[in-house]
Backbone as XML, in Angstrom:
<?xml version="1.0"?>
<chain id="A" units="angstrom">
  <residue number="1" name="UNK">
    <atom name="N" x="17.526" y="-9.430" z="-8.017"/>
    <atom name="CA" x="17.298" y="-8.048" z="-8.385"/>
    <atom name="C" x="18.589" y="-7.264" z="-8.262"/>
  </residue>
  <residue number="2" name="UNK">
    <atom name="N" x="18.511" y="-5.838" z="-9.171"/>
    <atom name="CA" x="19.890" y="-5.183" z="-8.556"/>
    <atom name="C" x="20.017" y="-4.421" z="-7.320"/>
  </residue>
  <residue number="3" name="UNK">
    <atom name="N" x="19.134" y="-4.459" z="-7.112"/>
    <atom name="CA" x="19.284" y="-3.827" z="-6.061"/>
    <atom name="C" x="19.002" y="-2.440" z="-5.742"/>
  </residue>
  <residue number="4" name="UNK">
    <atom name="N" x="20.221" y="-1.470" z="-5.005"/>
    <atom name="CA" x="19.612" y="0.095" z="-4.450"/>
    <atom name="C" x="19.761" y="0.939" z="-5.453"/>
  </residue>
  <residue number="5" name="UNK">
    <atom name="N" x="20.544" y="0.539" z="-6.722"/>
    <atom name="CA" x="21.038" y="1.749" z="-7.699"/>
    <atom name="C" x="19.768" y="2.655" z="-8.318"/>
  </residue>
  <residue number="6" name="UNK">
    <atom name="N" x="18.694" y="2.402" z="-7.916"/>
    <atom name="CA" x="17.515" y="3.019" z="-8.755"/>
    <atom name="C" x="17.683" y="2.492" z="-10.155"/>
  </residue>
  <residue number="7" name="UNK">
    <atom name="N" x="17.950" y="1.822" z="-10.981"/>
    <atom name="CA" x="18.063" y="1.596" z="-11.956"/>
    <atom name="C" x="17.756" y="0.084" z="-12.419"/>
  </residue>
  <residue number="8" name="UNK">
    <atom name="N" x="17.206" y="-0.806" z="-11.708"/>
    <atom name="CA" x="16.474" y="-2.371" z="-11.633"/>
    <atom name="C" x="15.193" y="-1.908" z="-12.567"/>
  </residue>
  <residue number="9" name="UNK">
    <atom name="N" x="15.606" y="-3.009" z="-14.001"/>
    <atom name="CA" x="14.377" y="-3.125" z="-14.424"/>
    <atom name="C" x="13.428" y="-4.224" z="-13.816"/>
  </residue>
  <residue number="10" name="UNK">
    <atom name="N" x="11.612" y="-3.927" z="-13.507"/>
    <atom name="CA" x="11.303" y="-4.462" z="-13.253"/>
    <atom name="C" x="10.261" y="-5.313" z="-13.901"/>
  </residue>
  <residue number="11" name="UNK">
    <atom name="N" x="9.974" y="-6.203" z="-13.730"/>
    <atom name="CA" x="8.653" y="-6.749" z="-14.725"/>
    <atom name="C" x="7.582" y="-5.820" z="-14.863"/>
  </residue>
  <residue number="12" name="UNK">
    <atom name="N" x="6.407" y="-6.023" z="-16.039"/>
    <atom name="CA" x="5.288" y="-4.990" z="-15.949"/>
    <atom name="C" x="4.401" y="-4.990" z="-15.023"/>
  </residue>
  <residue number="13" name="UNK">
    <atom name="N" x="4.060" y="-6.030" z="-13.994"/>
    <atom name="CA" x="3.078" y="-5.943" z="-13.645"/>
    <atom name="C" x="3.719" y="-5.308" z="-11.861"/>
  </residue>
  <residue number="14" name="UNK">
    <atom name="N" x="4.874" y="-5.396" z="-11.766"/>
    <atom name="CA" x="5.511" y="-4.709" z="-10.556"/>
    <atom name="C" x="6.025" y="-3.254" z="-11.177"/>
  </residue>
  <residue number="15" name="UNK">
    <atom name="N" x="6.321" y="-2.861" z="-12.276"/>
    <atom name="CA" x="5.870" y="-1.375" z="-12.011"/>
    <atom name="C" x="4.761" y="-0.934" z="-12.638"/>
  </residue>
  <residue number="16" name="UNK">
    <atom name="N" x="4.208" y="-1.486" z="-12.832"/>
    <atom name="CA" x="2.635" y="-0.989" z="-13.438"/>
    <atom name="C" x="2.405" y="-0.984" z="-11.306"/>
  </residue>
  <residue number="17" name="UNK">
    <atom name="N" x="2.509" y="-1.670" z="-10.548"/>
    <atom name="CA" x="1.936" y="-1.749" z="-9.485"/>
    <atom name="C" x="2.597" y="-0.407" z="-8.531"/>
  </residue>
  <residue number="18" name="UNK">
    <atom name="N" x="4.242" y="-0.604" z="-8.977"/>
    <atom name="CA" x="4.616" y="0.632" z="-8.210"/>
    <atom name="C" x="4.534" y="2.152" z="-8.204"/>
  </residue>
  <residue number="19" name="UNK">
    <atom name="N" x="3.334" y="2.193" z="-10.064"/>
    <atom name="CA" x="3.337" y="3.194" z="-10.158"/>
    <atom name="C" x="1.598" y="3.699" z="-9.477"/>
  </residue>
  <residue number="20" name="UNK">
    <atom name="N" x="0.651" y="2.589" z="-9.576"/>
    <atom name="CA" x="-0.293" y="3.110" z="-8.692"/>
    <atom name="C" x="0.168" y="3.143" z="-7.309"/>
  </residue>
  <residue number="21" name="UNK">
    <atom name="N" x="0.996" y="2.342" z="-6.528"/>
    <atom name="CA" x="1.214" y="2.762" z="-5.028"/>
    <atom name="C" x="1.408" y="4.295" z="-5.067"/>
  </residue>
  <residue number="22" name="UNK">
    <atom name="N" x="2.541" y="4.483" z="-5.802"/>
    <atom name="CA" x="3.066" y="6.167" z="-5.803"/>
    <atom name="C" x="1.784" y="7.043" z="-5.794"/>
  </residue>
  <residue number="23" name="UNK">
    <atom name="N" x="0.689" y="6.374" z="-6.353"/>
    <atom name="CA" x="-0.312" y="7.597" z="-7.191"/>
    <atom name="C" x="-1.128" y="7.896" z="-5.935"/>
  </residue>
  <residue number="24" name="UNK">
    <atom name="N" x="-1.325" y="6.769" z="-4.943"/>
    <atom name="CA" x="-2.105" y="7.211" z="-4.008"/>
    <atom name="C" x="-2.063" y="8.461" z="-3.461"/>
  </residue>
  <residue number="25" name="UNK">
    <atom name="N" x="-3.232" y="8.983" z="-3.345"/>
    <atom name="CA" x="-2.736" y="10.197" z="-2.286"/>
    <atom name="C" x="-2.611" y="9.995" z="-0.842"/>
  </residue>
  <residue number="26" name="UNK">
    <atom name="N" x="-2.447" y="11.217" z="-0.154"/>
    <atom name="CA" x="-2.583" y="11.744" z="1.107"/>
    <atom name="C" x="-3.615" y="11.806" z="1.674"/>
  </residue>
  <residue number="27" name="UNK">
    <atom name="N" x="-4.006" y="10.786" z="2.313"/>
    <atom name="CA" x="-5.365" y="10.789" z="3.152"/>
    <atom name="C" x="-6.053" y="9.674" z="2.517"/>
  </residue>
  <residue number="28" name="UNK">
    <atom name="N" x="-5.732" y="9.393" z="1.395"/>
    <atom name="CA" x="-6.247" y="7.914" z="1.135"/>
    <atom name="C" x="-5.479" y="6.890" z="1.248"/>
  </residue>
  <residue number="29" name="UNK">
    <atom name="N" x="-6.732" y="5.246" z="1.081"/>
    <atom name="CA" x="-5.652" y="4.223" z="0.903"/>
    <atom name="C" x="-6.288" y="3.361" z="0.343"/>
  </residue>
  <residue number="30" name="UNK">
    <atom name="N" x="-5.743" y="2.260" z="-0.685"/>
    <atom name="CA" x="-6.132" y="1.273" z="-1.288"/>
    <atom name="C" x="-5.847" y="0.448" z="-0.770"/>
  </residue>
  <residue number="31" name="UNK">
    <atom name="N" x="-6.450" y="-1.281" z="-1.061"/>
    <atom name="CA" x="-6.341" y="-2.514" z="-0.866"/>
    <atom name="C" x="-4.875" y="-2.871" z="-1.699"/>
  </residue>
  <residue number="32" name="UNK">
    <atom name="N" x="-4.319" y="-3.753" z="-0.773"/>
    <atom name="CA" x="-3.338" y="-4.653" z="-1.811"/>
    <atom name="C" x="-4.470" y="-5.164" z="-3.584"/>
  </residue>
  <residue number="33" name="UNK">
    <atom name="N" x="-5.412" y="-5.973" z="-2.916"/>
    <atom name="CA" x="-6.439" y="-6.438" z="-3.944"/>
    <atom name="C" x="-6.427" y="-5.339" z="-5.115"/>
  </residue>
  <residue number="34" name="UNK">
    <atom name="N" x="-6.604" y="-4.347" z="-4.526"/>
    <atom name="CA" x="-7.367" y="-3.216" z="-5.875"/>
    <atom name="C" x="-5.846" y="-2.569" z="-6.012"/>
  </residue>
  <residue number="35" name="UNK">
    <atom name="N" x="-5.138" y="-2.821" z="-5.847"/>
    <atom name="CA" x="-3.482" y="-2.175" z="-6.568"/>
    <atom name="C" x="-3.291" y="-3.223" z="-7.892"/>
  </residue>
  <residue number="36" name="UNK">
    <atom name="N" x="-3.782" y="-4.311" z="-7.306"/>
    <atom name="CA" x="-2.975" y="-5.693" z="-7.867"/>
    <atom name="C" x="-4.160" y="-5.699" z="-9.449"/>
  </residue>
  <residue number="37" name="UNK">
    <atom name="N" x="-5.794" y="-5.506" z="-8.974"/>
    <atom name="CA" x="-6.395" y="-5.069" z="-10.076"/>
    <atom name="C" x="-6.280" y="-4.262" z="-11.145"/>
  </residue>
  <residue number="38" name="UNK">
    <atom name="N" x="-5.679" y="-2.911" z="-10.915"/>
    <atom name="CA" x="-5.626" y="-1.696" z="-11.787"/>
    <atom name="C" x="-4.057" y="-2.268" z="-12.071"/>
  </residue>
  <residue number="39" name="UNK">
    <atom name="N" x="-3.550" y="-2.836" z="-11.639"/>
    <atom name="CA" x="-2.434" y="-3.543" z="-12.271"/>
    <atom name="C" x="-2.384" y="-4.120" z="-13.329"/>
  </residue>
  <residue number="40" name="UNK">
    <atom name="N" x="-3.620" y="-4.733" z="-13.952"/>
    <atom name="CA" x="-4.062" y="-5.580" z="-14.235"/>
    <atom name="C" x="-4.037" y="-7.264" z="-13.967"/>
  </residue>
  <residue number="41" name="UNK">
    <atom name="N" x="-3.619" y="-7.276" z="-12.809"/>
    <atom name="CA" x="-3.833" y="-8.607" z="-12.272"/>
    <atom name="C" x="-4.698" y="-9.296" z="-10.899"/>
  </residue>
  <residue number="42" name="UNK">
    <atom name="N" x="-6.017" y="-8.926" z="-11.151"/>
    <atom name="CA" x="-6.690" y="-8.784" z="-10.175"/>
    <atom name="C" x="-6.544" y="-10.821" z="-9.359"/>
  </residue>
  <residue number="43" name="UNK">
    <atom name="N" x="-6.289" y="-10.856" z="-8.233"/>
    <atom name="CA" x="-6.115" y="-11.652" z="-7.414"/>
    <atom name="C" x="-4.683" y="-12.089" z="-7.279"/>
  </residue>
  <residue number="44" name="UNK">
    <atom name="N" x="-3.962" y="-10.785" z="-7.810"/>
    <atom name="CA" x="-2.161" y="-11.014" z="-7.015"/>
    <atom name="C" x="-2.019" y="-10.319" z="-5.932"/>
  </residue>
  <residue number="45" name="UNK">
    <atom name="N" x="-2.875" y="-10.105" z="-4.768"/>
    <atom name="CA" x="-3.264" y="-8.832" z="-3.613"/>
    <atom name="C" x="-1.325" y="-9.047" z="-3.313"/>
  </residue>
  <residue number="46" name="UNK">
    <atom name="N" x="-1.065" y="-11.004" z="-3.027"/>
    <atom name="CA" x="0.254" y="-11.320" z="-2.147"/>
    <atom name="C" x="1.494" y="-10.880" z="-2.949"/>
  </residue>
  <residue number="47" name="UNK">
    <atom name="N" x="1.410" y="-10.557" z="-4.415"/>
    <atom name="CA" x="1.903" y="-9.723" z="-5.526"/>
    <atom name="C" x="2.564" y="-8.949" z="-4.534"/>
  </residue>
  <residue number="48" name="UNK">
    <atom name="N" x="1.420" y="-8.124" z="-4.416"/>
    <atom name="CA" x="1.838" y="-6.660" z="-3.948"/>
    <atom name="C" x="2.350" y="-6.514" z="-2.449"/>
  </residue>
  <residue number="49" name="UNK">
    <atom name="N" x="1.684" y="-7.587" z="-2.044"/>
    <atom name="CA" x="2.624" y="-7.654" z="-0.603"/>
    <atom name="C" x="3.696" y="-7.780" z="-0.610"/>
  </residue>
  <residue number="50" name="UNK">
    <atom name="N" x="4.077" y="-8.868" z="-1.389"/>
    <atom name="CA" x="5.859" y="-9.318" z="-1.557"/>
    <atom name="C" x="6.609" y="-7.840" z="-2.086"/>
  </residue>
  <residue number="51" name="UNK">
    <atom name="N" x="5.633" y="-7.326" z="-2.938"/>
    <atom name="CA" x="6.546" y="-5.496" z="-4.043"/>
    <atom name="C" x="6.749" y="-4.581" z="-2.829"/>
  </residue>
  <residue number="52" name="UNK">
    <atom name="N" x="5.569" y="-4.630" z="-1.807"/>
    <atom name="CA" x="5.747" y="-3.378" z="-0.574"/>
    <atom name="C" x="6.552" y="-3.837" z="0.546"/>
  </residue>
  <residue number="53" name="UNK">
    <atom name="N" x="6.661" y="-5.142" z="0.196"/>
    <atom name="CA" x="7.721" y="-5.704" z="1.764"/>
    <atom name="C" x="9.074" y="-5.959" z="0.993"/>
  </residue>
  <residue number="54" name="UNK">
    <atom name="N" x="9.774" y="-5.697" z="-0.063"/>
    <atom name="CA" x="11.069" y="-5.996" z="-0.765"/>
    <atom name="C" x="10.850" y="-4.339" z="-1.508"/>
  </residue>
  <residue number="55" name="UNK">
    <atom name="N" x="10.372" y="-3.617" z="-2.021"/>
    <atom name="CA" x="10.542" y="-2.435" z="-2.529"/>
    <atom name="C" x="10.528" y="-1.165" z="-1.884"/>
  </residue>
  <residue number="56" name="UNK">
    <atom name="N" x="9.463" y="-1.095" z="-0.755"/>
    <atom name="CA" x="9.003" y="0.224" z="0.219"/>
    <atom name="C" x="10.222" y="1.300" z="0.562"/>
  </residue>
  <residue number="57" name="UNK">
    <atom name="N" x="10.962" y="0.479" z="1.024"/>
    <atom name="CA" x="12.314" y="1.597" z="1.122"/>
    <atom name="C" x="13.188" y="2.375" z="0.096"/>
  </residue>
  <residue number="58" name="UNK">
    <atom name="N" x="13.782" y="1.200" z="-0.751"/>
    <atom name="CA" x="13.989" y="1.580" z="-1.816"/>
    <atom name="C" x="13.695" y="2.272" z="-3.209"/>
  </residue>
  <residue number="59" name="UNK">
    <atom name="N" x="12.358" y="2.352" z="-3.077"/>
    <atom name="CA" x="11.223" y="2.886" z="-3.974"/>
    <atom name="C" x="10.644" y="4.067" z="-3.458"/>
  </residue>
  <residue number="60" name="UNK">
    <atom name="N" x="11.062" y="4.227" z="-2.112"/>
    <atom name="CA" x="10.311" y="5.490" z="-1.672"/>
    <atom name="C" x="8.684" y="5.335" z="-1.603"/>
  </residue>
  <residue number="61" name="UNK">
    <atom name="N" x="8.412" y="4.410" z="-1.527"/>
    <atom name="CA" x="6.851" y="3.965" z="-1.758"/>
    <atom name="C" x="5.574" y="4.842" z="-0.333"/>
  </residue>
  <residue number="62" name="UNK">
    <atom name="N" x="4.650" y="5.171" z="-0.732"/>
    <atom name="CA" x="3.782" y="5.517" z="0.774"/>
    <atom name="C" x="3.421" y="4.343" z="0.983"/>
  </residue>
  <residue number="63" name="UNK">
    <atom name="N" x="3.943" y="3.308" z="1.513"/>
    <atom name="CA" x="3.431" y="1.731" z="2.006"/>
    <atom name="C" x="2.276" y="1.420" z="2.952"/>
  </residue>
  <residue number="64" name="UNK">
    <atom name="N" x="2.422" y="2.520" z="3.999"/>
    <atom name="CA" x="1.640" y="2.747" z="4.687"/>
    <atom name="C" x="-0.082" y="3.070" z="3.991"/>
  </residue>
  <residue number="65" name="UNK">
    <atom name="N" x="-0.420" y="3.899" z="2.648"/>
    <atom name="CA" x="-1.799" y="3.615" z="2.029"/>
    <atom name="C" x="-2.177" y="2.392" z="1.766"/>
  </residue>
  <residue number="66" name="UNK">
    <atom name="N" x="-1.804" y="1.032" z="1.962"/>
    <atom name="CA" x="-2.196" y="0.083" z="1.587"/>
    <atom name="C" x="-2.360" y="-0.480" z="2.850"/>
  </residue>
  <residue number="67" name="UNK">
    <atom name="N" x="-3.694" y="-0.756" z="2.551"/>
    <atom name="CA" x="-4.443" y="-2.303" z="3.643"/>
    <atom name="C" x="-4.980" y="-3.325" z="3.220"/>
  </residue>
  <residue number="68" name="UNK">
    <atom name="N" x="-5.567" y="-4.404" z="3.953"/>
    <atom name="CA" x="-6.144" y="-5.265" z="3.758"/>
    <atom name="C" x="-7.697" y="-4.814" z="3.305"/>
  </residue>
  <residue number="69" name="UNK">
    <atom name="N" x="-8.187" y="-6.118" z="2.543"/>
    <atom name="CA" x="-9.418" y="-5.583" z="1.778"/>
    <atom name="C" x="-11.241" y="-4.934" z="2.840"/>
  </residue>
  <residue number="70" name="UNK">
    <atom name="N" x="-10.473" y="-5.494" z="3.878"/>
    <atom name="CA" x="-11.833" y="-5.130" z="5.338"/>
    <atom name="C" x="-11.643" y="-3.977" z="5.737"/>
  </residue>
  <residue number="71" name="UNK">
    <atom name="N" x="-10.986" y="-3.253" z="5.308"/>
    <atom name="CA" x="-10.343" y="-1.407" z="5.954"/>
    <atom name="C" x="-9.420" y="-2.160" z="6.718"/>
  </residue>
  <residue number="72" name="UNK">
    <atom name="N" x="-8.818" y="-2.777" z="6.759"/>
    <atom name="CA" x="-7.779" y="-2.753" z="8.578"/>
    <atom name="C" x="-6.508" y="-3.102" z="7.963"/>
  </residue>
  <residue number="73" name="UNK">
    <atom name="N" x="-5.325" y="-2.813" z="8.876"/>
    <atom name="CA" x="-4.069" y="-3.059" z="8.806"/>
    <atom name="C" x="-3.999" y="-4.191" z="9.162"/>
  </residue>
  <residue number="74" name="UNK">
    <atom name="N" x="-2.936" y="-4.712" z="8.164"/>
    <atom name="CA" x="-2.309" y="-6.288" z="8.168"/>
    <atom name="C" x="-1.548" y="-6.470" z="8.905"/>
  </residue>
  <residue number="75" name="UNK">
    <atom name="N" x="-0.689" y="-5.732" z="9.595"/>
    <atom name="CA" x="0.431" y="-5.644" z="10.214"/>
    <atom name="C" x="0.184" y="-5.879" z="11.539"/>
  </residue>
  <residue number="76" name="UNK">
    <atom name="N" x="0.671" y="-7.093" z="12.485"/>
    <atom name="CA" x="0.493" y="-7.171" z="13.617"/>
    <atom name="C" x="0.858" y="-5.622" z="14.869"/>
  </residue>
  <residue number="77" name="UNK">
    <atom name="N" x="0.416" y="-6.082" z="15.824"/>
    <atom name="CA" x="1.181" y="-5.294" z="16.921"/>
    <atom name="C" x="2.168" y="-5.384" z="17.200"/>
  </residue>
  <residue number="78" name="UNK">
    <atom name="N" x="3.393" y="-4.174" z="17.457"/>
    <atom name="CA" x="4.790" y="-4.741" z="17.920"/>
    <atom name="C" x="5.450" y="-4.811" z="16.271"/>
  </residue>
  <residue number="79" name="UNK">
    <atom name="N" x="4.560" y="-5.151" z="15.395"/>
    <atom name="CA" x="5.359" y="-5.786" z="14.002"/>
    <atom name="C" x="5.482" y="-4.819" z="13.247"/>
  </residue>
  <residue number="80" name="UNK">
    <atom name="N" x="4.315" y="-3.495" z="13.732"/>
    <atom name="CA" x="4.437" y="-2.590" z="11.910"/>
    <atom name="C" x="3.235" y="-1.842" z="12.550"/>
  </residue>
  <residue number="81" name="UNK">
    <atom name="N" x="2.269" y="-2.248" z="13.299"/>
    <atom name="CA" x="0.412" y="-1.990" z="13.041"/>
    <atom name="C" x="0.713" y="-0.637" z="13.473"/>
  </residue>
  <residue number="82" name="UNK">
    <atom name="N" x="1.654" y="-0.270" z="14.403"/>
    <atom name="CA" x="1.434" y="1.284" z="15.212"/>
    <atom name="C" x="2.028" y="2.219" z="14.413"/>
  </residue>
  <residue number="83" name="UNK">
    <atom name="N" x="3.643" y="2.296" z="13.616"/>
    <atom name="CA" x="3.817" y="2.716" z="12.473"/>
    <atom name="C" x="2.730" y="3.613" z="11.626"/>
  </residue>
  <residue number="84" name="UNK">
    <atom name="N" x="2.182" y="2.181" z="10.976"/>
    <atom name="CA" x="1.312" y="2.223" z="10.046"/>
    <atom name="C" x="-0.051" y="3.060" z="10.595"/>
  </residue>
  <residue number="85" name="UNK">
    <atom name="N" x="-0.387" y="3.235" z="11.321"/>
    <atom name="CA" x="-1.289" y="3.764" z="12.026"/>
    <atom name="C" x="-1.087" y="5.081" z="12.292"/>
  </residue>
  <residue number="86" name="UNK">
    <atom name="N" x="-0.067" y="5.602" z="12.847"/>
    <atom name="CA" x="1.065" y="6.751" z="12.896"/>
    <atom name="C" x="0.759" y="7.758" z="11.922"/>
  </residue>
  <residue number="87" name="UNK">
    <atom name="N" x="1.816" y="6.869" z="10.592"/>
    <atom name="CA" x="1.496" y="7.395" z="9.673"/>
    <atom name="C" x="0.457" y="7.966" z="8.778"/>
  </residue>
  <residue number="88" name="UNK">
    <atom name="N" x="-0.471" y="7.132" z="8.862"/>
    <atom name="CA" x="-2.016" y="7.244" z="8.651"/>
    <atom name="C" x="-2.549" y="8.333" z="8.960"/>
  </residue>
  <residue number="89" name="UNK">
    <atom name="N" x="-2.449" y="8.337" z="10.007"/>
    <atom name="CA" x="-3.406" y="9.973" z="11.130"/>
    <atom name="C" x="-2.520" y="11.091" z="10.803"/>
  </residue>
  <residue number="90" name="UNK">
    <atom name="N" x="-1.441" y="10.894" z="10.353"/>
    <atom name="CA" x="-0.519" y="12.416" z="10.084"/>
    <atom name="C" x="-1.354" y="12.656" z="8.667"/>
  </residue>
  <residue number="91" name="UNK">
    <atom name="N" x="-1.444" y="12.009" z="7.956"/>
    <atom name="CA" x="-2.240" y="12.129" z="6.967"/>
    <atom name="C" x="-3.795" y="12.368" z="6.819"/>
  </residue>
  <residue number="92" name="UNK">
    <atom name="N" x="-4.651" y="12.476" z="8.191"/>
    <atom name="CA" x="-5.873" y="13.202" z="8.696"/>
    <atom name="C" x="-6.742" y="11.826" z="8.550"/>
  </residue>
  <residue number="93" name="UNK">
    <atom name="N" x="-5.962" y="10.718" z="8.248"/>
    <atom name="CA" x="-7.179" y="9.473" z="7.982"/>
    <atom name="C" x="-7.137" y="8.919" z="9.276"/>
  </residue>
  <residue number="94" name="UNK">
    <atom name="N" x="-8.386" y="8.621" z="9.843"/>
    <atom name="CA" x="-9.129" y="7.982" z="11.073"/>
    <atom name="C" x="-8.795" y="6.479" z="11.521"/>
  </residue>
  <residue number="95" name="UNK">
    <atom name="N" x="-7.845" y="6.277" z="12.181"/>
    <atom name="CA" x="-7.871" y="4.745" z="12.194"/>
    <atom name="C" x="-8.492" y="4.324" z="13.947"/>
  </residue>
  <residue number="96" name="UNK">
    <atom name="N" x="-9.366" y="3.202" z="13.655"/>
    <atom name="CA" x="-9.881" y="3.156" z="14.657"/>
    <atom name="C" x="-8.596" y="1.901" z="16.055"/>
  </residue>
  <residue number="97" name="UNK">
    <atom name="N" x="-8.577" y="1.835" z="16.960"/>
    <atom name="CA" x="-7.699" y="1.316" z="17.785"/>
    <atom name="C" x="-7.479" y="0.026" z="17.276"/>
  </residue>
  <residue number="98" name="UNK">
    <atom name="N" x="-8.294" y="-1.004" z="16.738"/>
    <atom name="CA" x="-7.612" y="-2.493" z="16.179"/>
    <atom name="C" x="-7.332" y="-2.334" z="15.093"/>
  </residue>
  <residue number="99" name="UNK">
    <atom name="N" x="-7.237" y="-1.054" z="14.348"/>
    <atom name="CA" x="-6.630" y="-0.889" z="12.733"/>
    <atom name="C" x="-6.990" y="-0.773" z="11.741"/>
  </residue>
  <residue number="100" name="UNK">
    <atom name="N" x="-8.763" y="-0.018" z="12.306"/>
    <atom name="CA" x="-9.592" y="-0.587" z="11.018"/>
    <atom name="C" x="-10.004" y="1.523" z="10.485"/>
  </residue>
  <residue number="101" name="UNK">
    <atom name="N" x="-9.959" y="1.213" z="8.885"/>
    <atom name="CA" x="-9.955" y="2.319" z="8.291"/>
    <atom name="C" x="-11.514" y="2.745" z="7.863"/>
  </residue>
  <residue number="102" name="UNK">
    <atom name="N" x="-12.302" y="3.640" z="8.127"/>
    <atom name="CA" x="-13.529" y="3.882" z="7.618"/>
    <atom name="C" x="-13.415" y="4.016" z="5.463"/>
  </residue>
  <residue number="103" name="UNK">
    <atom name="N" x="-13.517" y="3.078" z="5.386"/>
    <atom name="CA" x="-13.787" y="3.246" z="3.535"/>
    <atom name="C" x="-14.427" y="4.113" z="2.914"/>
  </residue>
  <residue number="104" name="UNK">
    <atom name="N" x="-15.332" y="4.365" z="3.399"/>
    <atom name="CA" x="-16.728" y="5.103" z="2.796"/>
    <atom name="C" x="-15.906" y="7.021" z="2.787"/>
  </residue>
  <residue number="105" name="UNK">
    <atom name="N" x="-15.363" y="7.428" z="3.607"/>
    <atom name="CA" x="-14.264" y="8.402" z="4.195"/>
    <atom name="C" x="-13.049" y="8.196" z="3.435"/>
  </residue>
  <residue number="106" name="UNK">
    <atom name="N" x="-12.502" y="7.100" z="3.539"/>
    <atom name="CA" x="-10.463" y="7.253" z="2.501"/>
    <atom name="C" x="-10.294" y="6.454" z="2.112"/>
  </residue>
  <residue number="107" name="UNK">
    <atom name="N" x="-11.338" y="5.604" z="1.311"/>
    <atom name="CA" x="-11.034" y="4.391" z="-0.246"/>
    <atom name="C" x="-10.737" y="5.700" z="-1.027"/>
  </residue>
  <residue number="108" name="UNK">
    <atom name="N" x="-9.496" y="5.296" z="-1.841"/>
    <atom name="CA" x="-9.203" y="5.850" z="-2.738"/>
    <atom name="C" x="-10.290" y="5.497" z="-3.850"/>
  </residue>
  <residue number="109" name="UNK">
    <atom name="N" x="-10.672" y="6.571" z="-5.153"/>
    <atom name="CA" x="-10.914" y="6.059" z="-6.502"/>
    <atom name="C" x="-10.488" y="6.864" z="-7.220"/>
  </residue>
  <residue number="110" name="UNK">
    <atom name="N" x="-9.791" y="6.008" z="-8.035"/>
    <atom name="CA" x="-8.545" y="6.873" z="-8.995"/>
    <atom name="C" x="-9.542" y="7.169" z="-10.109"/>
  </residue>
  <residue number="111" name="UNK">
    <atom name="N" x="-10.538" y="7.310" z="-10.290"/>
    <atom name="CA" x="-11.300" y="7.791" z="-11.716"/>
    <atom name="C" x="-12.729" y="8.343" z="-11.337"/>
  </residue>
</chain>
């Protein structure tokens, strides 16, 4: 890739993906799974893992709206989980102490 210049073209289905990460809002969050769907590539969830763990910084991405498909953060303890959790609650969404997000409350639906 090129790298930091902002200017890396990317394949379609990684910015078709980076442009729903961006879209999320504030207080919600989607699945890797359902990014990778409206992507149109439903079962690349690890797609999007690899785009938010090599792009997040550089992209300016909210990385933090994305979880695993059970409500909960992927991110171990010590590794990312408290971060991510952090961030979350500044954003008024509820995370419960092992990482798990109430859905029914901040699943995003973009339509």
């Amino acid at each position: 890739m090129a790298g930091d210049t902002g200017h890396t073209a990317h394949a379609p289905f990684t910015s078709r993906a980076l442009e729903i990460i961006r879209a999320i809002p504030r207080g919600k969050v989607s699945s890797y799974g359902q990014v990778a769907a409206m992507a149109g590539h439903p079962g690349s969830a690890r797609q999007v893992v690899r785009i938010l763990h090599t792009l997040s910084d550089s992209a300016h991405l909210p990385w933090h709206r994305v979880i695993n498909i059970l409500g909960g953060i992927s991110l171990p303890e010590g590794g990312g989980l408290e971060l991510q959790k952090r961030l979350l609650e500044s954003e008024g969404v509820k995370v419960s102490k092992d990482g798990r997000i109430d859905l029914d409350r901040h699943a995003w639906s973009p339509r």
